[in-house]
N, C-alpha and C positions, 0 to 999 in steps of 0.2 A: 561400506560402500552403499552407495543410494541402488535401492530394491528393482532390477528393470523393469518388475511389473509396474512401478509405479510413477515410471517414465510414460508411460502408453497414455493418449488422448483418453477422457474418461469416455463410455461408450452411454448412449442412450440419453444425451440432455436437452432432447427435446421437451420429454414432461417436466423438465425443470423451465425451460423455458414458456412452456404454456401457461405452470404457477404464477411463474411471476406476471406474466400478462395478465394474470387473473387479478393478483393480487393488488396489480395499479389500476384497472378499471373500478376495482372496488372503492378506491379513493376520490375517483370523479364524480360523484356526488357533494362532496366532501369539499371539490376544489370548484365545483356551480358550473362543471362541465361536462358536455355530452362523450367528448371525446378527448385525446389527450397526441400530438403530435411531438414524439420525440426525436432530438436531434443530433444532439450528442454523442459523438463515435462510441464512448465507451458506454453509456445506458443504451443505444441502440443495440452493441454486442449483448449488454446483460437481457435483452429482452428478449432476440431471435436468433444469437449464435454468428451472428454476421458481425466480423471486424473488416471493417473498410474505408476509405476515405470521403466517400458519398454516398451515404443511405441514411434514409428517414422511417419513422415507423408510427404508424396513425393505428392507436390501440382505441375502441371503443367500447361504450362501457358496457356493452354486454361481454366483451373481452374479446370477440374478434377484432383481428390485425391484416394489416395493408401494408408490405414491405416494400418503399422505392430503392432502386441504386439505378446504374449506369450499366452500360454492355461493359466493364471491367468486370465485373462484381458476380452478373444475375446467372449463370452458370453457377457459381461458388453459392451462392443463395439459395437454386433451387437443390442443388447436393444440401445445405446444411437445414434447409430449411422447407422441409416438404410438406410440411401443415401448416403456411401462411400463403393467403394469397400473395403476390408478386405483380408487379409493375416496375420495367425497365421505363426509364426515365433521367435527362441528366436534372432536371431542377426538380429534383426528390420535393422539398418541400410545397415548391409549387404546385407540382400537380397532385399532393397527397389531401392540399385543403381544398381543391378541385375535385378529390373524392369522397371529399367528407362532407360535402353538400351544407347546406346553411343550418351549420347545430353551432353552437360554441364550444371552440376546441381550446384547450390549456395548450401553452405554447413554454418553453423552458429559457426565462428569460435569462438566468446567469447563462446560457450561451447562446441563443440569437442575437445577430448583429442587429440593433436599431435599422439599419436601410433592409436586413432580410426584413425585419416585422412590418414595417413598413410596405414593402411591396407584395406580401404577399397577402396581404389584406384578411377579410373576411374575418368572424366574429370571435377575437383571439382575446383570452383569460391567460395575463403574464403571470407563470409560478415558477418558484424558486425550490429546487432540491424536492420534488417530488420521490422520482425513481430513484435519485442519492436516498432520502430515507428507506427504501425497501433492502436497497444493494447493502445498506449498514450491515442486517445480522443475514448469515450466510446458511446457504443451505447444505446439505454433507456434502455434493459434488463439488462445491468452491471449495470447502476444508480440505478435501481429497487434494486437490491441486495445489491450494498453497502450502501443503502440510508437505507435498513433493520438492516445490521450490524451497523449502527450507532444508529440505537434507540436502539436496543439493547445495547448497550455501554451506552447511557445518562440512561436507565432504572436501570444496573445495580447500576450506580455508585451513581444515587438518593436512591437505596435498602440498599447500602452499607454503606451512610454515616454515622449509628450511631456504627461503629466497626472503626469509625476514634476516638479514643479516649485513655486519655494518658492509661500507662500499655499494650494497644496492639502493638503488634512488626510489623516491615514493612513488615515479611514474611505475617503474618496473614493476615494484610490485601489485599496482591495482592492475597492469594488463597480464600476471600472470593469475592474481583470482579471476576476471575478468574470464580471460583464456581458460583454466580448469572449468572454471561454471557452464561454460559452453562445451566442452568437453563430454561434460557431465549429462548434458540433454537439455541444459537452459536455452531457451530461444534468443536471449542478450543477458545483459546486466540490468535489473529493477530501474537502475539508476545509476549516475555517473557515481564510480566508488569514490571514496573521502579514504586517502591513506594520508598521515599525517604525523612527524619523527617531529621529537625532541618539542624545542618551541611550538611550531606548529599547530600542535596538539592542542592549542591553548585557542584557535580559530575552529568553532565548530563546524564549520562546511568549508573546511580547506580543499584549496583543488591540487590535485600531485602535483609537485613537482621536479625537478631534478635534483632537488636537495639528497645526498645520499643518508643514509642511514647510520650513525654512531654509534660506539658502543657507549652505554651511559644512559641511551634515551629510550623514553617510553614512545610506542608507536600506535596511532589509533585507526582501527579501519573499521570502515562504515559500508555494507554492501552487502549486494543480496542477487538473487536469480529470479528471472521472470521464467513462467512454467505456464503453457497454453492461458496464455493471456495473464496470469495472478503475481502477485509481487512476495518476493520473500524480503526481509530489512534485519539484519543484526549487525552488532560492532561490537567488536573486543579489542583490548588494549593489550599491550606485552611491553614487555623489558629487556631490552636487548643488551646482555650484561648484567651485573649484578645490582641490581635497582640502590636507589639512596632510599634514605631512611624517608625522607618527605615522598617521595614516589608512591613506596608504599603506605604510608599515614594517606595519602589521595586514593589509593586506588582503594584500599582495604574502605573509605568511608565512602566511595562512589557502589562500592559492591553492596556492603549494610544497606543504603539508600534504596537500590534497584530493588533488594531482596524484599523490602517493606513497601515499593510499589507492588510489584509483582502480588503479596501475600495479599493487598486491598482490593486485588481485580475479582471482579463478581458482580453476577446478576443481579441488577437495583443497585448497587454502588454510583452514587454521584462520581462523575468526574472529575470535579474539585476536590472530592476528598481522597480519591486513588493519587491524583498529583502530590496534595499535600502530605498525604504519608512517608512518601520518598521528598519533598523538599524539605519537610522539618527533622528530617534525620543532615540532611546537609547544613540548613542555617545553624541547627542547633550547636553544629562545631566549629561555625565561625565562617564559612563560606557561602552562607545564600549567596553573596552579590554577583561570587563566579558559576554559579545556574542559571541562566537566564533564558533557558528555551522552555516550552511544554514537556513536560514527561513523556508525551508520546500522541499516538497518531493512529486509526485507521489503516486497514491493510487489505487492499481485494484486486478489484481490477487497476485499480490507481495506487500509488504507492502512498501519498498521503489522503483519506479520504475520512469521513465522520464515522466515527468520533473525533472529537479531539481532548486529548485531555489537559488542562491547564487550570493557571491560578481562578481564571476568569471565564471558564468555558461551561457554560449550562448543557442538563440533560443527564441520564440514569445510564448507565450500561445493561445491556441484552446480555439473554443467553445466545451463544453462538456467533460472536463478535471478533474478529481479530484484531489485535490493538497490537501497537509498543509498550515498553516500560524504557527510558532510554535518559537516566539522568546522566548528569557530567558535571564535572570541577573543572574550571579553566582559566590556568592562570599565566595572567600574560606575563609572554619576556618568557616564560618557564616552561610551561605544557599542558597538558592536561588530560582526564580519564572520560572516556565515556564508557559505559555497559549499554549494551540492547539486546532486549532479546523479541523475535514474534512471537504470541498465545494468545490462548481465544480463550472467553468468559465460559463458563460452565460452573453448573449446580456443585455445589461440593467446594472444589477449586480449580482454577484454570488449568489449560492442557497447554504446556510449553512445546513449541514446534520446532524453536532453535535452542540444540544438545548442546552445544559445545562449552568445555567448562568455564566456570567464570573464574577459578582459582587464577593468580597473577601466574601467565608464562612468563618465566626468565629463558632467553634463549641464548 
């Protein structure tokens, strides 16, 4: 059973959030700026604790910060956030480059709208994934959390196994993981779950549907629990019946593949060469052509976020990174296996988050 202690809100991440503000002022030099206005729901969470629909955050580079939201908000702000100045305000950005007086602020162009940049003028440096690079490697209060959403995840889906059976529909069973994970202490689902019987199997982001379940057919699910803000992501496949012989020849070289991603995850490991560990155990037996996604992905406040790991994806892996490993065979008309598991890069060898076994369930 998931630990109740480790249900509970982590306590004291204000000094985590002061780090990080430290840690992206120390960049602005770096980006030819005085100050740095971020906008972004989810980097303004990772910066001062505030998840909301309207708030901005003008960090400057001595690392003091100026938090705007709206009368929704600034009550919940001054509770989570009593060592940043505050300013209620509904046009957050507007009046925060109004407080930033005439410096040059970085502004975050993969999500300001062109008419926001535009109107809110004043001496603006467009940057791309600033705070996404800081949010990559985690600090032990994120690992605490999502290391929560994943038992949660393996708890529900050991709860859930006996409504894997034929006559139940793929919808039913993503709303009974769905339903345990909430249960469980998850605040929703990471993500819309992917259950996926027989054929199916063979569409990697299938959405459920009423299709029932067979006996004969392997079934794939993809899902995980969100845990104070962090994403958990795993998927195991099972056999409902006594699998065919081609089932297992798929699953048994989907498992080898993931096990030889997993073994290449490590600090300084290129991310082209963690992917191609686990693809060249699948082309090698004749199936490249049905892999056709990245090995995996990024894991923190977003559910897919940088890293990414692929044929074609530049950049090293950190210590303290949570990623996927999450190959798959998929073969149309027929079905197909995915394994996924979350773990985070560490000295030595990675720290798997999600327990549950990889051996083929036959149910």
């Amino acid at each position: 059973m998931v630990k109740a202690a480790a249900r509970r809100t982590f306590e004291g991440m204000t000094v985590y959030h002061a780090d990080r503000r430290a840690r992206l002022a120390a960049l602005l030099p770096g980006a030819q700026a005085d100050a740095m206005l971020v906008t972004k729901a989810v980097n303004v969470r990772y910066l001062t604790g505030l998840a909301s629909s309207n708030a901005a955050v003008l960090v400057r580079a001595d690392a003091s910060a100026v938090l705007a939201t709206d009368l929704r908000y600034i009550e919940t702000a001054r509770r989570l956030c009593p060592e940043l100045t505050l300013a209620e305000h509904r046009d957050v950005s507007g009046h925060l480059v109004q407080t930033a007086g005439p410096v040059r602020l970085a502004v975050e162009a993969h999500h300001m709208p062109v008419a926001e940049y535009n109107r809110i003028g004043g001496d603006l440096v467009p940057y791309t994934g600033l705070v996404e690079s800081l949010r990559m490697v985690k600090d032990e209060a994120e690992l605490d959390l999502i290391r929560t959403a994943c038992e949660i995840t393996d708890q529900a889906f050991a709860d859930v196994l006996t409504e894997i059976r034929p006559g139940r529909t793929e919808r039913e069973i993503a709303r009974a993981l769905e339903f345990r994970m909430m249960e469980l202490g998850a605040a929703k689902p990471a993500f819309d779950s992917i259950v996926a019987a027989g054929e199916n199997g063979a569409v990697p982001h299938h959405s459920p549907s009423d299709r029932p379940v067979a006996r004969g057919d392997l079934v794939t699910m993809d899902f995980g629990a969100l845990h104070e803000g962090y994403h958990a992501d795993m998927t195991r496949t099972v056999a409902v019946g006594e699998p065919a012989a081609w089932q297992r020849d798929v699953y048994d070289l989907v498992r080898t593949a993931q096990r030889a991603g997993r073994h290449a995850v490590r600090p300084g490991a290129s991310v082209h060469d963690v992917d191609a560990a686990a693809r060249g155990v699948i082309a090698t037996a004749g199936h490249g052509e049905y892999f056709g996604h990245g090995l995996g992905h990024g894991v923190g406040l977003e559910i897919h976020e940088v890293p990414f790991l692929g044929q074609d994806k530049p950049g090293r892996l950190q210590d303290r990174v949570p990623i996927t490993v999450e190959p798959g065979v998929y073969l149309p008309g027929r079905g197909g296996v995915r394994i996924e598991d979350t773990l985070v890069t560490r000295d030595g060898r990675p720290e798997l988050l999600t327990q549950t076994t990889k051996e083929l369930l036959v149910l």
